[in-house]
Each structure stands twice: as structure tokens, then as C-alpha cells.
N, CA, C and O of each residue as an XYZ file, in Angstrom:
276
protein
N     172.797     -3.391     66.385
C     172.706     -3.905     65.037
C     172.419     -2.755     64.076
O     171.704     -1.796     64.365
N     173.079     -2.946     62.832
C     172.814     -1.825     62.189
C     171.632     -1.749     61.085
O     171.291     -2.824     60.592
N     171.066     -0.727     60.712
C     170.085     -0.879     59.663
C     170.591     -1.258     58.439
O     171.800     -1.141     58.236
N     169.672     -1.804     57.379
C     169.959     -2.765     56.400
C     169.990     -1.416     55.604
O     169.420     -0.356     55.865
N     170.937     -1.796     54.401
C     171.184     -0.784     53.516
C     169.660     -0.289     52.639
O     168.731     -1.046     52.356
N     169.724      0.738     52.426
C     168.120      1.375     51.354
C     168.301      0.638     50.260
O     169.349      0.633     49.614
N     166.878     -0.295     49.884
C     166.785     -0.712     48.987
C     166.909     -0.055     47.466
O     166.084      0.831     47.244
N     167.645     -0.307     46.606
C     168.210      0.613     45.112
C     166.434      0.385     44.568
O     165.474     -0.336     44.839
N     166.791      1.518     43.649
C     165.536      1.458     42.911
C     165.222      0.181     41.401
O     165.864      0.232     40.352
N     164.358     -0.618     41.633
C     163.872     -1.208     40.841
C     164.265     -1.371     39.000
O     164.341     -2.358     38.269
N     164.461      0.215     38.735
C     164.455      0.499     37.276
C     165.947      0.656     37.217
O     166.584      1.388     37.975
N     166.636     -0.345     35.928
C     168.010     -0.251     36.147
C     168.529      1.459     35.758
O     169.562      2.093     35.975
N     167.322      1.748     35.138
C     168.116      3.140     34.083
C     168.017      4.035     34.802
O     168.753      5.015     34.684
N     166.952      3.932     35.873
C     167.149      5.452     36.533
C     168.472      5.442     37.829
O     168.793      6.344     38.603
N     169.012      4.088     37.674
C     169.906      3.912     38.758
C     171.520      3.900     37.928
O     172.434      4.723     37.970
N     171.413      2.843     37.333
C     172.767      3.242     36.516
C     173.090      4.279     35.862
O     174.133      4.929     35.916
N     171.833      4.481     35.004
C     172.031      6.058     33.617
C     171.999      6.787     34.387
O     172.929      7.558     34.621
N     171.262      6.767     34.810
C     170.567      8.016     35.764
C     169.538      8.760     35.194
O     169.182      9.807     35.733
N     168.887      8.255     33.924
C     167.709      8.755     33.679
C     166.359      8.762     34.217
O     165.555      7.878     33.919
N     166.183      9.366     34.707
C     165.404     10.495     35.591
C     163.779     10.559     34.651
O     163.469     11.733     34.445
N     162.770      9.561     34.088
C     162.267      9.715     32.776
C     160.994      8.747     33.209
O     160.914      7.628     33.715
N     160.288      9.479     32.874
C     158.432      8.926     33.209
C     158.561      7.327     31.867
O     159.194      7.101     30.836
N     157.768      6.752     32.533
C     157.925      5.386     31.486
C     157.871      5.490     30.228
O     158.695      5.060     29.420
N     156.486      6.307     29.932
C     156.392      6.864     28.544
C     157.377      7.183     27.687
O     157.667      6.815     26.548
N     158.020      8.254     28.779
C     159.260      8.790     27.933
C     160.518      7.989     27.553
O     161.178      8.430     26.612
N     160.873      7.025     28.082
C     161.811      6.128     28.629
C     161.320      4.877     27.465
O     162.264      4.201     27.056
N     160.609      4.693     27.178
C     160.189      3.881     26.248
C     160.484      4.564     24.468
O     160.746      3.950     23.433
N     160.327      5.832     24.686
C     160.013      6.267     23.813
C     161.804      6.451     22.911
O     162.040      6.218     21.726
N     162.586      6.832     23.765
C     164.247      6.861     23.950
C     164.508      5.671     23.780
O     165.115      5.681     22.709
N     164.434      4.210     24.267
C     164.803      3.434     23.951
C     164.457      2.273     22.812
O     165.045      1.235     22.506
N     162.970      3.045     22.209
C     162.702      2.485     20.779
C     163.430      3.504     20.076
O     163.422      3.449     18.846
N     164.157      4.570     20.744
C     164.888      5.063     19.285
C     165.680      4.739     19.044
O     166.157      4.792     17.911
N     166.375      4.056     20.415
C     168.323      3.790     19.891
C     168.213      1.994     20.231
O     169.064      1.218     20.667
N     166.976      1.807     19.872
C     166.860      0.344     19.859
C     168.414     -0.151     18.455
O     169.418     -0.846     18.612
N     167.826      0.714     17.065
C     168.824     -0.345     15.910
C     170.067      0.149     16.378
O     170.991     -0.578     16.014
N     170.427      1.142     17.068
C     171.647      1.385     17.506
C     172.932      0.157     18.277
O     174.106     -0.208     18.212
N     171.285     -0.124     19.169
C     171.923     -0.827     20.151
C     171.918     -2.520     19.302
O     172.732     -3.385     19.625
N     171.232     -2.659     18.595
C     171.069     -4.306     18.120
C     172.605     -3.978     17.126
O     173.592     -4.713     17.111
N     172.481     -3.038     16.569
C     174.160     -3.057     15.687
C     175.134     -3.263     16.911
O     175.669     -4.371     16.873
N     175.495     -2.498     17.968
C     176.432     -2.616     19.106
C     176.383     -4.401     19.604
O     177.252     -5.261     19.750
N     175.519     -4.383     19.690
C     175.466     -6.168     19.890
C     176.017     -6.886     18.877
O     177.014     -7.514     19.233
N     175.629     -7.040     17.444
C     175.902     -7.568     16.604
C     178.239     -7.005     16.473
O     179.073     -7.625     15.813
N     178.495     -5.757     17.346
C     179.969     -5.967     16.858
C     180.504     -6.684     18.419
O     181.663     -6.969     18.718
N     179.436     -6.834     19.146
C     180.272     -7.071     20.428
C     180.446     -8.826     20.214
O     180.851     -9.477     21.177
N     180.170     -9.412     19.121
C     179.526    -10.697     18.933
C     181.288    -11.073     17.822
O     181.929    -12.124     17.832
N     181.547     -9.991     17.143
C     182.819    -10.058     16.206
C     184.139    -10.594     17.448
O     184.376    -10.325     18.625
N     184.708    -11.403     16.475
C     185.911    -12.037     17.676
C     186.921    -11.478     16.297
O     187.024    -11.849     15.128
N     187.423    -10.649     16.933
C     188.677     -9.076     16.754
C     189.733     -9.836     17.143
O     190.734     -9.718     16.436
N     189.805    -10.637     18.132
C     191.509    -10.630     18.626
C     192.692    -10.894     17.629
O     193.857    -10.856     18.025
N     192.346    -11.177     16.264
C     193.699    -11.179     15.404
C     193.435     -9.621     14.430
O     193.933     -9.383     13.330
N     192.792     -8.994     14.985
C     192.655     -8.109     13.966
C     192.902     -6.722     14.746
O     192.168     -6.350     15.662
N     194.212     -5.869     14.201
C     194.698     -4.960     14.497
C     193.880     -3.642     14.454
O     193.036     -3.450     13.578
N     194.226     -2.520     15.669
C     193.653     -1.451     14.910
C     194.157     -0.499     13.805
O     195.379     -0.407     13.694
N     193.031      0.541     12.605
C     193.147      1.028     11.430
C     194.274      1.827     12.199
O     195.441      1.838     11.808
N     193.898      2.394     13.157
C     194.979      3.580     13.802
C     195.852      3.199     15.481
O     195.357      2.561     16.410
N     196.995      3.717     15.440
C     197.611      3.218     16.459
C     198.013      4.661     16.993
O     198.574      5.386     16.171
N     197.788      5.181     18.305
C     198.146      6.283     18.687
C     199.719      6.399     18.948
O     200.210      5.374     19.422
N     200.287      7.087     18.803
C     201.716      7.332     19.241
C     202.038      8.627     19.087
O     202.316      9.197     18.032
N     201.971      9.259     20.624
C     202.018     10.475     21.148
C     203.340     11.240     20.338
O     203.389     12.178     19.543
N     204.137     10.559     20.811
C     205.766     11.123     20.080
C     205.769     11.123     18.949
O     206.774     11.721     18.562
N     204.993     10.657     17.894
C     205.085     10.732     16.799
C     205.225     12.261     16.078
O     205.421     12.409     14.872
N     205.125     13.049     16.773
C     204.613     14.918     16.554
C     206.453     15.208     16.630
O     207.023     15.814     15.723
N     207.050     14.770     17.612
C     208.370     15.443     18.520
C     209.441     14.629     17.442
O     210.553     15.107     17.218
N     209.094     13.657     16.955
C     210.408     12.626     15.923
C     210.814     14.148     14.765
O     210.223     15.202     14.531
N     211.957     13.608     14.340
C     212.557     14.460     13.234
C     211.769     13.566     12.167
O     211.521     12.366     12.288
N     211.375     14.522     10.938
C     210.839     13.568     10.247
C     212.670     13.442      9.005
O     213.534     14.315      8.925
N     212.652     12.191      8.338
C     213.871     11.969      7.709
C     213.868     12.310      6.174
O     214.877     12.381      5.474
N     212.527     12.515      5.750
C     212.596     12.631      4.186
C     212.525     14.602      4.189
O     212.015     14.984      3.136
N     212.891     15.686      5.052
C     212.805     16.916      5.500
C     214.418     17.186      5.186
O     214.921     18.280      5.439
């Protein structure tokens, strides 16, 4: 039988982020980008799907002849 996998660590951030950060400090980082993050919430909350983007990439656009030249 095989051994059970190592339990992950407890704190999501030092496992996902990977921040590596004494509580103190870790507290201290995430009251800073707290209004950051409440704005990121507030656009993840916007329902976009009829609304186009300002810019549309198009690589070839560089290589076209331009016609008014």
C-alpha cells in the first residue's frame, strides 16, 4: 500500500502565490492591495458579453499595403 500524499500547507498564499511571508507581513500586503482587489471584484461582477473590446489585435495589420500611400 502506498503512502498517502503530504498534506499541502494550510495557508492558501504560501501554496498558490507562493508567498513565503511571516503573518505580520502577509497581512500587512494584503491590507494594501485590499481597494485593489475590491475594484477587481466589483469589474468581475460587470456582464461585458455585448460589449466589444476598445482594441482588437491584428498582427498583419503592420504587413497590409496601406491604400491612402
Amino acid at each position: 500500500m502506498s503512502e498517502p500524499e503530504p498534506r499541502r500547507e494550510l495557508n492558501p498564499y504560501r501554496h498558490i502565490l507562493g508567498l513565503d511571508l511571516p503573518p505580520e507581513r502577509l497581512s500587512e500586503v494584503l491590507q494594501a492591495f485590499r481597494a485593489v482587489l475590491d475594484e477587481v471584484e466589483k469589474l468581475r461582477q460587470l456582464d461585458l458579453t455585448e460589449i466589444h473590446p476598445a482594441i482588437i489585435f491584428e498582427p498583419t495589420a503592420a504587413y497590409r499595403k496601406r491604400s491612402d500611400v
